[in-house]
C-alpha positions in Angstrom: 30.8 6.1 -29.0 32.5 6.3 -25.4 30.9 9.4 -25.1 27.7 8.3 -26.0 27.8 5.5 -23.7 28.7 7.2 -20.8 25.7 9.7 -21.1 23.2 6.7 -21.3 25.2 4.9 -18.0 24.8 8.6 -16.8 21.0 8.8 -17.2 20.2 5.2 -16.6 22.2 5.9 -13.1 20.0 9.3 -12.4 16.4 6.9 -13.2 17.7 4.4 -11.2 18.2 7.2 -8.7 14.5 8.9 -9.3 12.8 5.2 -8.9 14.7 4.8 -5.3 14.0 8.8 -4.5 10.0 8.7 -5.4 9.4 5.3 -3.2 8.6 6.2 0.3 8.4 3.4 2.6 5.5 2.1 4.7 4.1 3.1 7.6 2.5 0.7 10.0 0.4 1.8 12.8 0.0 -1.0 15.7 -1.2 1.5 18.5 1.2 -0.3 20.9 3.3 3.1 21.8 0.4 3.9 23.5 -1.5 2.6 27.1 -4.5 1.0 27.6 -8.0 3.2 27.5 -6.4 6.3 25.1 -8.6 7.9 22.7 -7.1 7.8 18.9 -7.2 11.0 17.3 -4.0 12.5 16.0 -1.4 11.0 17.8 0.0 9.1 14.2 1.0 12.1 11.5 -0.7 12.3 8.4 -3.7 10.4 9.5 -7.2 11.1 11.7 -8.9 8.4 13.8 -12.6 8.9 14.4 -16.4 7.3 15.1 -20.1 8.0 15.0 -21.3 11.0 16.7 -20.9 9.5 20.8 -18.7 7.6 20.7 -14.5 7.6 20.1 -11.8 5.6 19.2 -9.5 3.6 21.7 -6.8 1.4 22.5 -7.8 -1.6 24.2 -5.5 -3.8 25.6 -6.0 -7.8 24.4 -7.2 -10.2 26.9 -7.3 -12.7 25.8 -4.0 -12.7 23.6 -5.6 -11.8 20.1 -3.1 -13.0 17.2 -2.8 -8.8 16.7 0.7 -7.6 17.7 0.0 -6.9 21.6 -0.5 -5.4 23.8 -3.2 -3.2 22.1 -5.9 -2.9 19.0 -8.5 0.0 18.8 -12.5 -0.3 19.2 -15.3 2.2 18.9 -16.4 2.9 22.7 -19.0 5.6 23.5 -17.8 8.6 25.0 -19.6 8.2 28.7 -17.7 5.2 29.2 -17.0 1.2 28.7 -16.7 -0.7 25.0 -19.3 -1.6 21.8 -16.4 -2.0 19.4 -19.4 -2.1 17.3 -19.6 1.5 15.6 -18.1 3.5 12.6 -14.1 3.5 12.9 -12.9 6.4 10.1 -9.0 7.2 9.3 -8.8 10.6 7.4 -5.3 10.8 5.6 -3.7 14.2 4.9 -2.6 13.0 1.8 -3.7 9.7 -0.4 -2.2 6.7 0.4 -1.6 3.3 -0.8 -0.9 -0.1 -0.1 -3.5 -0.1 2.4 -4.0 -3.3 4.7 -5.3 -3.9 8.6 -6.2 -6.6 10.5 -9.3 -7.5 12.7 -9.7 -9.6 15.2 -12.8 -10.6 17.4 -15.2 -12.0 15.5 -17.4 -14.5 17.4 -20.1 -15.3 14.9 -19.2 -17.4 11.5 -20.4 -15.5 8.7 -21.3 -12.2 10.0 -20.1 -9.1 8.1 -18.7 -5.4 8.0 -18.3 -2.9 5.6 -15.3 -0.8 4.6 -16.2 2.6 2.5 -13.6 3.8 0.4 -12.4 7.0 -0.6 -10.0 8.6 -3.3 -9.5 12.0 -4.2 -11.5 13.0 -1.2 -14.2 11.5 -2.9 -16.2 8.2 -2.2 -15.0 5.3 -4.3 -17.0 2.6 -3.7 -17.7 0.0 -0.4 -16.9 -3.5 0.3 -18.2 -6.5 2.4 -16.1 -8.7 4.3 -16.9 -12.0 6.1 -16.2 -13.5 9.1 -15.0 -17.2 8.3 -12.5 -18.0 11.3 -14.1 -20.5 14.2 -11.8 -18.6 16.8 -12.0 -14.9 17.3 -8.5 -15.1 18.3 -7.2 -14.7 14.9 -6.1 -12.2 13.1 -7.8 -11.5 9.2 -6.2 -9.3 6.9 -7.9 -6.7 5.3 -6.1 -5.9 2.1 -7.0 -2.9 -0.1 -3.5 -2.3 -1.6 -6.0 -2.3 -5.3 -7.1 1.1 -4.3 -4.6 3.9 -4.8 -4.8 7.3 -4.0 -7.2 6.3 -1.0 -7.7 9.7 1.8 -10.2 8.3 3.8 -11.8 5.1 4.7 -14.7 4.2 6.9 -15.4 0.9 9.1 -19.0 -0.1 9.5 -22.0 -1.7 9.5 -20.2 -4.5 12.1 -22.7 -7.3 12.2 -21.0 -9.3 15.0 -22.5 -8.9 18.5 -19.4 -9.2 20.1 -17.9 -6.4 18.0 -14.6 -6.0 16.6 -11.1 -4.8 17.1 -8.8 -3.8 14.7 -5.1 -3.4 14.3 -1.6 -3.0 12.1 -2.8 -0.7 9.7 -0.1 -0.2 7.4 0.4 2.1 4.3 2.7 4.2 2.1 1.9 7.8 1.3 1.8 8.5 -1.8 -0.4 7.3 -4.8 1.8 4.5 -5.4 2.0 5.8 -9.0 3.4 9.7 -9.4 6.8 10.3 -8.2 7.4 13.0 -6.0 8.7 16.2 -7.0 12.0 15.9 -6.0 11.8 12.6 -8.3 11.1 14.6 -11.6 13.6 17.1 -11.0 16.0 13.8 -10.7 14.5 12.8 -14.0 15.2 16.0 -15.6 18.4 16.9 -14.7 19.2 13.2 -16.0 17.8 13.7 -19.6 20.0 17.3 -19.3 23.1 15.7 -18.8 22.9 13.1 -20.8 21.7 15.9 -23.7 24.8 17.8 -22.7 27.1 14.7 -23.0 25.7 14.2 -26.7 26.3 17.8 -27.8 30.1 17.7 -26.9 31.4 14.7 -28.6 33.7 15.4 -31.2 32.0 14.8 -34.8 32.9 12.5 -37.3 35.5 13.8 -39.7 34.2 13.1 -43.8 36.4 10.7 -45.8 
């Protein structure tokens, strides 16, 4: 019975072990490692910033102080020069991710809309709609699509607000949120091979 006890503490120990191992922890991007007026590309690993055709993706520092975490967010901006923060904003992840969440900011008209497009598997998911319903584009609104795992790339568009939007604090965990990692099922394995082992060498019962 000691025997057999021990090999369950022992494989309980090594799950324990492959839940801790096969979590990876967040990431949060804020953009405020970088200056004022930098194009986004591939400064962050494991994730692409883009636009629409003419126009890029930069930092912009907040004047007035947006409830974002300063000094910076990131708007679209046309490539010859000034701000529209009004066009397609895409992150392209090398792997899928979950837990994803950002913030925007801006907004100046109640009840005007975007879009976010989402993709898993490299392929599109489906799209939601989000309204503007904060009187003062000082604040921060979370976007939260932690529902969606597996997500490689999403795309924000289709900004209705004629001030256009910034956007900022996008956090995630690679991963699926649901597979463990490799190195995880090797945990799991060697667990169920020890605690095997253990129940092949205790002594047997002698008859009566």
């Amino acid at each position: 019975m000691k025997m057999i006890v021990n090999a369950g503490v022992a494989a309980a120990a090594l799950l324990i072990g492959l839940g801790v191992s096969g979590a990876a922890s967040a990431t949060v991007i804020n953009f405020d490692d970088l200056a004022g007026g930098v194009v986004v590309t591939t400064q962050y690993a494991g994730v692409t910033f883009s636009s629409s055709a003419g126009e890029n993706v930069v930092t912009t520092p907040q004047a007035p102080p947006y409830q974002v975490s300063a000094p910076n967010f990131i708007c679209s901006a046309p490539v010859t020069g000034g701000l529209d923060c009004a066009n397609d904003i895409n992150l392209d992840f090398a792997t899928g991710v979950s837990g994803l969440s950002f913030n925007y900011t801006g907004a100046d008209v109640l009840g005007s809309t975007f879009k976010v497009d989402i993709f898993t598997n490299h392929a599109f998911a489906t799209f939601l709609t989000f309204t503007n319903t904060n009187a003062s584009n000082l604040f921060a609104t979370l976007v939260d699509l932690s529902a969606y795992s597996n997500v490689t790339r999403i795309s924000i568009n289709s900004v209705q607000d004629g001030g256009g939007l910034g956007f900022d604090d996008f956090t995630f965990t690679p991963g699926d949120g649901g597979v463990p990692e490799p190195a995880a099922w090797s945990l799991m394995i060697a667990g169920f091979g020890l605690a095997g082992a253990a129940l092949r060498r205790r002594p047997r019962a002698l008859a009566v």
